[in-house]
DOVOMI-382609 format. One line per 10 residues: number of its first residue (from 0); their letters; for each residue x, y, z of C-alpha. Coordinates in nm, 2 decimals, padded with zeros to 4 digits, always signed. Example, Ala and Ser with C-alpha at 12.3 -4.5 7.8 and 13.67 -1.06 7.14 Angstrom:
<atoms>
0) AS) +01.23,-00.45,+00.78; +01.37,-00.11,+00.71;
</atoms>
This chain:
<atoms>
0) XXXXXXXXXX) +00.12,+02.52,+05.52; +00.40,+02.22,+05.51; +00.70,+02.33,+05.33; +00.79,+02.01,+05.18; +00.76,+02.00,+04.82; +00.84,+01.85,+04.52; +00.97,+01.93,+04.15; +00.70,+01.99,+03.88; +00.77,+01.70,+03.61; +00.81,+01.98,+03.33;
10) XXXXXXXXXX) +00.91,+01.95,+02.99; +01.22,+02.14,+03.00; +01.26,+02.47,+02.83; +01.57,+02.50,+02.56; +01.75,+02.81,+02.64; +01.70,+03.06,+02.36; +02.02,+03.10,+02.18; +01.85,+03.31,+01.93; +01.92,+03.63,+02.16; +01.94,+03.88,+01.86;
20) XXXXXXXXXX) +02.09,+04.23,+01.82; +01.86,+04.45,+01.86; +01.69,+04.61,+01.58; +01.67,+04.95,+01.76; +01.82,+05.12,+02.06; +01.48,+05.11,+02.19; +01.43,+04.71,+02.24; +01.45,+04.64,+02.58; +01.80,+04.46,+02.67; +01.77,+04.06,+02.68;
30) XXXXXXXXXX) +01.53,+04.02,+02.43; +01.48,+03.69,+02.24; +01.26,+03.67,+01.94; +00.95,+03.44,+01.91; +00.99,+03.41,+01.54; +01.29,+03.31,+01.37; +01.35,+03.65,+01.15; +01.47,+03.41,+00.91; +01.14,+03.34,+00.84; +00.96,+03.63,+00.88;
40) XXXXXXXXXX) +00.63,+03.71,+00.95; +00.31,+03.96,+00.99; +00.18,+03.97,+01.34; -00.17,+04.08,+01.43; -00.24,+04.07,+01.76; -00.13,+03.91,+02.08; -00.22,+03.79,+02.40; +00.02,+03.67,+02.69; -00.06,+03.46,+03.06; +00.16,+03.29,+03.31;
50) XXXXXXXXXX) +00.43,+03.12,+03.20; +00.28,+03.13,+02.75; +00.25,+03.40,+02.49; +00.03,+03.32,+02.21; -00.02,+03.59,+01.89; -00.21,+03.56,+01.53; +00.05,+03.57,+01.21; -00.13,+03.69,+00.91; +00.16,+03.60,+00.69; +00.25,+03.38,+00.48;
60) XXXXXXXXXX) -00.07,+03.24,+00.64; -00.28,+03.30,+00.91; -00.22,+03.12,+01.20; -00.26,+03.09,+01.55; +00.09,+03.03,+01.75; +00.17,+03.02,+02.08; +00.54,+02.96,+02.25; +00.60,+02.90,+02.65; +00.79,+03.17,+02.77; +00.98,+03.14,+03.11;
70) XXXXXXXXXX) +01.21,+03.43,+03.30; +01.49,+03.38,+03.59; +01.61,+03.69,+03.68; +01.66,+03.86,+03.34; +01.71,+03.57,+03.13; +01.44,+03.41,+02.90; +01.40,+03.06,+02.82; +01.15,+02.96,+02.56; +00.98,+02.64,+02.44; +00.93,+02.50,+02.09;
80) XXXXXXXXXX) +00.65,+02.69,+01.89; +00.26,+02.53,+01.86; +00.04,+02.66,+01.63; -00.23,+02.57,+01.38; -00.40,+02.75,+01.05; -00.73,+02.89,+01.05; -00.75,+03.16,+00.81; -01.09,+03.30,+00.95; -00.93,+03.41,+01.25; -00.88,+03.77,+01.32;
90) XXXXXXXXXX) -00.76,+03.86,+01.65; -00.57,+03.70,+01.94; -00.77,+03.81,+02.23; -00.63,+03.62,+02.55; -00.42,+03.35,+02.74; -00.45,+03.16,+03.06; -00.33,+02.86,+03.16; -00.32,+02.65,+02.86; -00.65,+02.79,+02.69; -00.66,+03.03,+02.42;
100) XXXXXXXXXX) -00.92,+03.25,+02.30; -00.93,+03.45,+01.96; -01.21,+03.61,+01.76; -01.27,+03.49,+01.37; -01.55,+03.54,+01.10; -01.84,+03.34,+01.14; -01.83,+03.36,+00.71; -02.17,+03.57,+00.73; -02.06,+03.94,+00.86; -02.06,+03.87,+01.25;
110) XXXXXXXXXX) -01.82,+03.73,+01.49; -01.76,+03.43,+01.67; -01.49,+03.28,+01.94; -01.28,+03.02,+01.94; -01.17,+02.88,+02.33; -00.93,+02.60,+02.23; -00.75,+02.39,+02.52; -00.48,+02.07,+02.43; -00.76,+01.84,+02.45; -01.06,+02.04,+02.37;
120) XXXXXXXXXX) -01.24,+02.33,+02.15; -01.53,+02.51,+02.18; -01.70,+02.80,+01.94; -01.95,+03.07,+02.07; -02.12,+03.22,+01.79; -02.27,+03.62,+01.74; -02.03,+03.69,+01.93; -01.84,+04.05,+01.96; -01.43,+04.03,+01.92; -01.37,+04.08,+02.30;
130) XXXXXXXXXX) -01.32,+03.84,+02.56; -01.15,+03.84,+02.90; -01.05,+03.55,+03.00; -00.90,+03.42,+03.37; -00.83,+03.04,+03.47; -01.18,+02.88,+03.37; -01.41,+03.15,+03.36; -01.46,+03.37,+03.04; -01.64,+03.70,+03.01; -01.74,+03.80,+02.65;
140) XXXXXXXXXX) -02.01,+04.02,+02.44; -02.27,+03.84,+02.30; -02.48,+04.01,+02.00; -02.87,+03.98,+02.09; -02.97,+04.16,+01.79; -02.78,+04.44,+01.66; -02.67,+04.68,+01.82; -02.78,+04.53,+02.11; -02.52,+04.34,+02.30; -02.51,+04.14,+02.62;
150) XXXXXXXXXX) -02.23,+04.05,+02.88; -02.20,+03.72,+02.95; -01.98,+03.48,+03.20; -01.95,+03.14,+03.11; -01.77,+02.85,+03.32; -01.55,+02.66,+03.08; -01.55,+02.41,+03.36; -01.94,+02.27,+03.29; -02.05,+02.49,+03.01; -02.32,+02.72,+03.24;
160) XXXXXXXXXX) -02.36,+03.11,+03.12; -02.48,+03.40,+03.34; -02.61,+03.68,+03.18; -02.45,+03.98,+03.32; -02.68,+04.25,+03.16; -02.98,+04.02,+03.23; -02.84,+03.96,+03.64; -02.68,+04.32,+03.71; -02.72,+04.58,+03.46; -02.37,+04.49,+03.24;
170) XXXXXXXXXX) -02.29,+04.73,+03.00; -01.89,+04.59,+03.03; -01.73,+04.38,+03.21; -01.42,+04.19,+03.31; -01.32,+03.92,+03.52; -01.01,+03.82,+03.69; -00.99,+03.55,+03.97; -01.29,+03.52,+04.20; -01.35,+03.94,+04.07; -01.56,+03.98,+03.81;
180) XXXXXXXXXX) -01.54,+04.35,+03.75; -01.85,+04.59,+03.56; -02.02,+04.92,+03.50; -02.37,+04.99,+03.40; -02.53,+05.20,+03.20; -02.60,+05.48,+03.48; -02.20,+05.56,+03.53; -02.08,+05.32,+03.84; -01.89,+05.06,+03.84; -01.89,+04.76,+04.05;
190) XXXXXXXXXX) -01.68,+04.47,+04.16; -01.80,+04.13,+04.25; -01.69,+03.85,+04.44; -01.76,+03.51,+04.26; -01.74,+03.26,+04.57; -01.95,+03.49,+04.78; -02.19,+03.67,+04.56; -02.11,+04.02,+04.75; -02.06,+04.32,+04.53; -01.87,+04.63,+04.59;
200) XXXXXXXXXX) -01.95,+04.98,+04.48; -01.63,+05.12,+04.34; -01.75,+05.46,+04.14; -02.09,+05.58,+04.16; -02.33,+05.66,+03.94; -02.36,+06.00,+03.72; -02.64,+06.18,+03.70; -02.75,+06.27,+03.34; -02.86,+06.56,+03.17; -03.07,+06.61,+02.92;
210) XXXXXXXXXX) -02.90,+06.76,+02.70; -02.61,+06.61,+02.81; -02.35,+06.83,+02.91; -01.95,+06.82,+02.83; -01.92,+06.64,+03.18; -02.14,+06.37,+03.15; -01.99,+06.00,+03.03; -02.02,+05.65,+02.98; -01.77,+05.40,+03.15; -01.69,+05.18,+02.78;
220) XXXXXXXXXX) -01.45,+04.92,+02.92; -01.37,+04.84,+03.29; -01.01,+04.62,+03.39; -00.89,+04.40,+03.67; -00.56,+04.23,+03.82; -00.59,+04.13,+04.14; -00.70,+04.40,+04.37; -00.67,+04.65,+04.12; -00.97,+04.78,+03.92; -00.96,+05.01,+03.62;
230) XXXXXXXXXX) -01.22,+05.22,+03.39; -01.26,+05.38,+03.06; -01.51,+05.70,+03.07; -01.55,+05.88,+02.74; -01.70,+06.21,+02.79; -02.00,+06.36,+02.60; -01.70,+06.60,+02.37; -01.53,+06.27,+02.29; -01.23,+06.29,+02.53; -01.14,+05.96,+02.75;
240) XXXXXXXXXX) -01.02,+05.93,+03.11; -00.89,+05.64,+03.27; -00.95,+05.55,+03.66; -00.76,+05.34,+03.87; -00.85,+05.20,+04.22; -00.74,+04.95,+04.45; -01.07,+04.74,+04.53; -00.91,+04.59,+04.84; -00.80,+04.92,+05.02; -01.06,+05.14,+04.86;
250) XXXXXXXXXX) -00.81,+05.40,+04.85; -00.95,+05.70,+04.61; -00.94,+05.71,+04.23; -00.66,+05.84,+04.08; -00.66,+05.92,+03.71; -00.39,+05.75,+03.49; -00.47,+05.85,+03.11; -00.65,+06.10,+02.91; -00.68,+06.11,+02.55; -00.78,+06.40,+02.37;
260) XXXXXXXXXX) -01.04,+06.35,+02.06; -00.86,+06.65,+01.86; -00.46,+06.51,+02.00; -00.34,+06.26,+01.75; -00.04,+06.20,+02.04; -00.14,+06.03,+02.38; -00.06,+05.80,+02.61; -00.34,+05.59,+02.75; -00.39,+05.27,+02.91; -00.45,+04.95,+02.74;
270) XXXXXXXXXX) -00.42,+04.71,+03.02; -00.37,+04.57,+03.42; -00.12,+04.30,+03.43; +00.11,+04.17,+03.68; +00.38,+04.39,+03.61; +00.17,+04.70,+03.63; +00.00,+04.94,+03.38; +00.03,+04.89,+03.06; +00.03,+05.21,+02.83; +00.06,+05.26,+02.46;
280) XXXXXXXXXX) +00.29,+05.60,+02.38; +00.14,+05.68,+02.02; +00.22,+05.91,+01.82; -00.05,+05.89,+01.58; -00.07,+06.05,+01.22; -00.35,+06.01,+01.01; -00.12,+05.82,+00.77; -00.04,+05.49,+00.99; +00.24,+05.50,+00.78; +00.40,+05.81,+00.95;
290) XXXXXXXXXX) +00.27,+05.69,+01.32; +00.51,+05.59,+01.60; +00.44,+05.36,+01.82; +00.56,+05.18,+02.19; +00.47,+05.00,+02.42; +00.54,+05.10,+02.86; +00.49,+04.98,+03.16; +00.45,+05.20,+03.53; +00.40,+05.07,+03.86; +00.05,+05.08,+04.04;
300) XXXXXXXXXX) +00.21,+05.23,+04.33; +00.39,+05.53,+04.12; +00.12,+05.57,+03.78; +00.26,+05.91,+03.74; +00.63,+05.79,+03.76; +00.90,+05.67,+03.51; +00.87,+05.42,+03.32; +01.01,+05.07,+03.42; +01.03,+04.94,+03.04; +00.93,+05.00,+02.73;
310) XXXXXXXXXX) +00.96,+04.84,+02.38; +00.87,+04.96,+02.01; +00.55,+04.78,+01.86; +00.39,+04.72,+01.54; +00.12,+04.94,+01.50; -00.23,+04.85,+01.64; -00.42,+04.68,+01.38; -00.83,+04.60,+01.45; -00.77,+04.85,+01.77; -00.56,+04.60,+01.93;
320) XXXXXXXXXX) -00.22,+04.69,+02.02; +00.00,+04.40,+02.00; +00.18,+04.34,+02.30; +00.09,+04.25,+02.64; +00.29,+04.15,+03.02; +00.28,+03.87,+03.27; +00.51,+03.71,+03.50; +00.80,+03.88,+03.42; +00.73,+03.86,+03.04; +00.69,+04.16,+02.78;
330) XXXXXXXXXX) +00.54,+04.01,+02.52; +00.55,+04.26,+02.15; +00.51,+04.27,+01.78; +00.81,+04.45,+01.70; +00.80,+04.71,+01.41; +00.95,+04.47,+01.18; +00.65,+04.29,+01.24; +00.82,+04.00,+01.42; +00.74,+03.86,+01.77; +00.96,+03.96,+02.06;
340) XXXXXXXXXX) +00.97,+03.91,+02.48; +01.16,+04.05,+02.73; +01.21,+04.04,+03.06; +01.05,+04.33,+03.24; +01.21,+04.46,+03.64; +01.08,+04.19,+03.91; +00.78,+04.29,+04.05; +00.71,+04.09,+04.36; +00.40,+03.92,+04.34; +00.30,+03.58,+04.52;
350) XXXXXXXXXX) +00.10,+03.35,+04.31; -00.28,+03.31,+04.37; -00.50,+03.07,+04.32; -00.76,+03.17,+04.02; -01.07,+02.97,+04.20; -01.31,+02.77,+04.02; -01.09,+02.48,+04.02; -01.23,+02.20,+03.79; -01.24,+01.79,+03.98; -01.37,+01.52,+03.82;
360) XXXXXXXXXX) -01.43,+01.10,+03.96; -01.41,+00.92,+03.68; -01.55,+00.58,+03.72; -01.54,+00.41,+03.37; -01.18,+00.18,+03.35; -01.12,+00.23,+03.69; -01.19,+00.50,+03.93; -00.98,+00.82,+03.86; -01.02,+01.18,+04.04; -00.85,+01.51,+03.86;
370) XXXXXXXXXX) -00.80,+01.80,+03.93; -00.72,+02.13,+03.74; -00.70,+02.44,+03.93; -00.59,+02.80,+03.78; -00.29,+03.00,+03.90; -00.19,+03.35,+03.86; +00.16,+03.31,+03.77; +00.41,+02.98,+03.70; +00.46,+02.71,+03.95; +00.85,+02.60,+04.02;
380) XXXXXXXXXX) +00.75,+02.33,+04.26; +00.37,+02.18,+04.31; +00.20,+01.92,+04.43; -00.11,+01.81,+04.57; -00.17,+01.63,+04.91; -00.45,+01.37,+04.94; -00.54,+01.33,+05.39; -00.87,+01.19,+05.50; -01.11,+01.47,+05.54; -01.01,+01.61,+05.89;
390) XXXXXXXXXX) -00.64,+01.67,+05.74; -00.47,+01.43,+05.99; -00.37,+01.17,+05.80; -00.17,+01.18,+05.50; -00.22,+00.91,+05.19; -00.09,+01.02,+04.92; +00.14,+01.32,+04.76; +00.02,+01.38,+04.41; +00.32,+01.57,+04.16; +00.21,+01.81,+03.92;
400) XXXXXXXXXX) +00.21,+01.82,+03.58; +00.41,+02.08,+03.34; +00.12,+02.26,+03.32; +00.19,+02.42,+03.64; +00.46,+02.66,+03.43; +00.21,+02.79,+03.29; -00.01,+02.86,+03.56; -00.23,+02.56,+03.60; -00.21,+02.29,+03.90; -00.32,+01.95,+03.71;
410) XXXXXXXXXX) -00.28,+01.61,+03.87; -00.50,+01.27,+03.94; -00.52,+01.04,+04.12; -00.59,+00.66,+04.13; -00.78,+00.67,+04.44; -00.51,+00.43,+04.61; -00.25,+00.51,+04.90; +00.12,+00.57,+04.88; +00.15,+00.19,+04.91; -00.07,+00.08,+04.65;
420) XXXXXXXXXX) -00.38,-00.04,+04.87; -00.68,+00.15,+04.77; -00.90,+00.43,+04.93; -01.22,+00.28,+05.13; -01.55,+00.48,+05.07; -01.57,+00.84,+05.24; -01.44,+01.17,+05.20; -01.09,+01.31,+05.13; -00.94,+01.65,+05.15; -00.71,+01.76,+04.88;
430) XXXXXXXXXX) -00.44,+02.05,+04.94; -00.19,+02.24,+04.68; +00.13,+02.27,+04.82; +00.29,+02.53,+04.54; +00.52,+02.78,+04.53; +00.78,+03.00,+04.31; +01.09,+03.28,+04.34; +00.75,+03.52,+04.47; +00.65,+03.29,+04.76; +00.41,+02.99,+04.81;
440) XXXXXXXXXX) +00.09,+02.96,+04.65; -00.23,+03.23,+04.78; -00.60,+03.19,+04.82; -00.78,+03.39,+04.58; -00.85,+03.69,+04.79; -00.45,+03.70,+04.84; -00.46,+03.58,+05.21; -00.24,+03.30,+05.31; -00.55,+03.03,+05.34; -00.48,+02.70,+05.19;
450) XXXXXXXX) -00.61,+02.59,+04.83; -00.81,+02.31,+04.92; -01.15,+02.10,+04.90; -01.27,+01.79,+04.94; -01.32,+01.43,+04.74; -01.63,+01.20,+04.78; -01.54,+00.82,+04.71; -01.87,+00.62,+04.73;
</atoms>
């Protein structure tokens, strides 16, 4: 891959000066609030991707905010606050790129989700309030009839849904990337590769018993980042146990969280991230009043090991734990209820590309091709290189937009030369020339391939 490259146009970050004392010993050092505790608020839930953290305020109204976050080395930087009212919503569910996703009322006793981009929205109604969410591919629950509930991935990029119960037997599932992770109803779980259509048995199935016995249980929520895969079996007595595997080297699964049904104090799993595993330490109490609880982070390579951070948080409201990791980032409702990041120790990982990149010719004032591919992490330098089809002749070196900070490579072009002169009729091959501190931009699968494809000018 060249190594010439060229600045993302970004819209500068202002360095947080609003680096407050912290309100416990506990809050991770170099810190910045997300909300001025001037004007203090009641956070919800909240959701974090490359490069943005987003999080639903329930007081003084309920909004839906969202505040670009960057890290070098252990200092934060952080962009001015965007947000918007909707008091139906009720829970931030997830972030990538510069879509959002949350869950509110539908005003008749169901669900419905909102997936909201700078220049568009869309609604998906009876609904569950779940979703996982990676570049331009969504996977979330949708309600059949009561109780029943399918698993569904729909491509933001042109609106077309598989039905994952319907197609493989989905009774969860998760997506990340070209993965799209899920377990059915007979015990195993599975991961898929989008762009290839080949799946891969990760835990088998169970056999069940009838009665069932204290062993027997049913995988509730599967997880993926990357080549790691994780599952959630509760057993027949009501006890849970979390796997984790790494899909690529198929190395065993290890177990990284049990919760007892009759232990009010645990520490279980809430979510894979770039950073690692993310854990809530609770000490619950029947009275929420009375409960403590934080938020941690271990390495995939050392589960049973120290901790490498970890940060007081509100407690969970609607099941959700309010805090989440990317990039660098450790995004958490404080117990005072107010919006906190923090760096987290550098984790080396190279970006990747997220796949289903979405191009467009536009022909109506003017022929106009664009492109908007996901990314795992920020971009510090991008662009895009136009060549004729064969890659021997350059024509054009595209820059990126801002959006590449937040972990999406957006350009277009004008279908003309570096000179001005316009492209003739034929194919072209476009490339992504990224990189940041972690290395220079990965295929999907994390090989060093190059991020391209090709453009038909007729």
């Amino acid at each position: 891959m060249p190594r010439r490259t060229m600045a993302v146009s970004a819209t500068v970050l202002a360095v947080a000066m609003l680096v407050v004392a912290p309100a416990s010993a506990d809050v991770p050092s170099g810190s910045i609030y997300l909300v001025p505790p001037s004007a203090p608020t009641t956070v919800d839930s909240t959701a974090i991707g490359p490069g943005r953290v987003a999080w639903l305020e329930t007081r003084p109204q309920t909004r839906v905010v969202s505040r670009a976050v960057q890290v070098t080395g252990t200092v934060l930087t952080r962009g001015a606050p965007k947000g918007y009212a909707d008091p139906r919503a009720t829970r931030l569910l997830a972030v990538s790129g510069q879509t959002t996703v949350y869950c509110r009322s539908d005003g008749s006793g169901g669900n419905e989700l909102v997936v909201t981009r700078p220049d568009r929205t869309r609604v998906l109604t009876n609904t569950v309030c779940g979703a996982s969410l990676s570049g331009t591919r969504l996977v979330y629950g949708l309600v059949q009839s009561a109780p029943h509930v399918d698993q569904v991935l729909l491509n933001l990029n042109d609106g077309v849904s598989t039905d994952l119960s319907v197609a493989y037997g989905a009774t969860s599932a998760a997506v990340w990337g070209d993965y799209l992770v899920y377990s059915k109803a007979d015990g195993s779980v599975w991961r898929r590769t989008l762009s290839t259509g080949v799946s891969t048995l990760l835990m088998p199935s169970v056999p069940l018993d009838n009665p069932p016995t204290e062993y027997e249980y049913l995988i509730i929520g599967v997880y993926v980042w990357g080549d790691w895969v994780g599952w959630d079996a509760r057993y027949y007595l009501g006890d849970q146990t979390f796997f984790l595997r790494n899909a690529r080297t198929r190395s065993d699964a290890v177990v990284v969280g049990r919760y007892s049904s009759d232990d009010w104090s645990h520490t279980y799993p809430q979510a894979l991230t770039s950073e690692g595993i993310l854990y809530s330490n609770s000490g619950f109490d029947p009275d929420p009043g009375t409960s403590a609880i934080s938020t941690a982070i271990k390495p995939y390579t050392a589960p049973n090991g120290p901790w490498t951070i970890t940060a007081p948080t509100a407690y969970p409201k609607n099941d959700s734990v309010p805090a989440g990791a990317d990039s660098g980032v450790l995004a958490f409702a404080d117990t005072d209820g107010l919006m906190r990041a923090a760096p987290t120790p550098h984790v080396r990982n190279p970006p990747r590309y997220l796949g289903n990149a979405r191009t467009e010719l536009r022909r109506s004032s003017g022929q106009t091709w664009t492109l908007l591919a996901p990314t795992s992490a920020p971009l510090s330098t991008c662009e895009v290189g136009i060549t004729d089809a064969d890659s021997t002749t350059a024509i054009r070196a595209l820059p990126c937009t801002g959006a590449a900070s937040q972990g999406e490579v957006a350009t277009s072009w004008d279908l003309r030369d570096g000179s001005g002169h316009p492209a003739g009729p034929g194919q072209y091959r476009w490339t992504i020339i990224a990189r940041n501190a972690d290395g220079w931009l990965r295929h999907t699968n994390g090989t060093t391939a190059k991020v391209t494809g090709l453009i038909t000018v007729s």
